[in-house]
C-alpha positions as CSV (number, residue, x, y, z in Angstrom):
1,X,-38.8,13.0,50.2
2,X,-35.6,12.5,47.8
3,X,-34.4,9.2,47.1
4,X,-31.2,8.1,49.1
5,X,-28.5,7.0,46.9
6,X,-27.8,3.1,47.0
7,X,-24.0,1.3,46.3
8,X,-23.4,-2.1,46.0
9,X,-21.0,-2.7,48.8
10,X,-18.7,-6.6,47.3
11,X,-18.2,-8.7,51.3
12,X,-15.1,-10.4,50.6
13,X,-14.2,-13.6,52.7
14,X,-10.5,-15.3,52.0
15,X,-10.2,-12.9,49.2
16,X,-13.3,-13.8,47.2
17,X,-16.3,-11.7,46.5
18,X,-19.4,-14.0,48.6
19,X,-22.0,-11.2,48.1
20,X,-23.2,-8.0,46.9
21,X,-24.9,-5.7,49.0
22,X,-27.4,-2.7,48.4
23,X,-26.7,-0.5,51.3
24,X,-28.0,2.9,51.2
25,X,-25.3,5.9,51.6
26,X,-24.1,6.8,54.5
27,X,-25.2,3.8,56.0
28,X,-23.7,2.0,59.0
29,X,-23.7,-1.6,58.0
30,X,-21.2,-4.6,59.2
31,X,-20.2,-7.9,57.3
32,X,-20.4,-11.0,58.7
33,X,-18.0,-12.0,61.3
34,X,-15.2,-13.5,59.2
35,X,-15.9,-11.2,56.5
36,X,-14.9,-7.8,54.9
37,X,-15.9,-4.9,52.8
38,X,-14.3,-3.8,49.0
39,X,-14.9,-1.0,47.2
40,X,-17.6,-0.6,44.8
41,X,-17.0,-2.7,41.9
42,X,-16.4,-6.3,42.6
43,X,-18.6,-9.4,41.7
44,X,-20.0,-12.4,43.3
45,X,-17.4,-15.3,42.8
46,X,-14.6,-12.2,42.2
47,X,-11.2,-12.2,43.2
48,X,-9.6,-9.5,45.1
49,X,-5.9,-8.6,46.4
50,X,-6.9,-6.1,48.5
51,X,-6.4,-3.6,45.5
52,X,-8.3,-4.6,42.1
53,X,-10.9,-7.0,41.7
54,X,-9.9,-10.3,38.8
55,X,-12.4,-13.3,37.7
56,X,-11.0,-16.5,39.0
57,X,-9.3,-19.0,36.5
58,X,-11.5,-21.0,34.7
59,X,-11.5,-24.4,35.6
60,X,-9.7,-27.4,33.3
61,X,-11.6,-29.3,31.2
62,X,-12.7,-32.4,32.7
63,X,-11.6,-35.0,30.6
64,X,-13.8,-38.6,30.9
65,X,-11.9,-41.7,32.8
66,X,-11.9,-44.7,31.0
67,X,-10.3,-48.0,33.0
68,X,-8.6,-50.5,30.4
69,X,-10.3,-53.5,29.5
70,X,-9.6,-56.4,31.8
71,X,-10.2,-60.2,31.4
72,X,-12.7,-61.9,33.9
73,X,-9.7,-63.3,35.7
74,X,-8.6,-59.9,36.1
75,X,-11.9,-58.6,37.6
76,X,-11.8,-61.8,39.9
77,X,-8.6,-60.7,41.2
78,X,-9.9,-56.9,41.4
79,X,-12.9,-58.5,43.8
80,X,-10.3,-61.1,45.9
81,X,-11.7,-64.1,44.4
82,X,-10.3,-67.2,42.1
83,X,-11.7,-69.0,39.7
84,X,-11.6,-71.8,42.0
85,X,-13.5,-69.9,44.1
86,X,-16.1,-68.4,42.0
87,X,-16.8,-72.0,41.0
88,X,-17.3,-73.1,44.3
89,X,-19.8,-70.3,45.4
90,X,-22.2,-71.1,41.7
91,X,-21.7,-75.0,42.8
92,X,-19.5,-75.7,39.3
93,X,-17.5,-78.3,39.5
């Protein structure tokens, strides 16, 4: 028996590539509901226009938050509390 030909078939949802599949040729096979077929060529994660396949952007670099310092008074206020109040609640006088 001859081996039947396989091509990876890219199922496109919203214009990205979701999957890759093996189909053998001459297949009948049907995406997902939501989903479509490309041509032969795209990758998972791919984009595609309807007419070429393009790797998305890569993402910006994250770059670390860092808050300012702020004074206890500061970090009171942050919380809704006073000094006043703060001392009340340890039982400072």
């Amino acid at each position: 028996m001859p081996d039947i030909p396989v091509i990876n078939i890219p199922v496109i949802k919203d214009g990205v590539v979701v999957n890759v599949v093996a189909v053998e040729e001459g297949a009948h096979w049907a995406p997902p509901k939501g989903c479509g077929l490309g041509p032969p060529g795209g990758n998972m994660g791919d984009l595609f226009d309807g007419i070429i396949y393009s790797r998305p952007p890569e993402p910006p670099e994250s770059t670390p938050f860092t808050s300012p310092p702020r004074t206890a008074e500061q970090k009171l206020a942050a919380a809704g509390l006073t000094v006043d109040e703060l001392k009340t609640l340890l039982g400072i006088q």
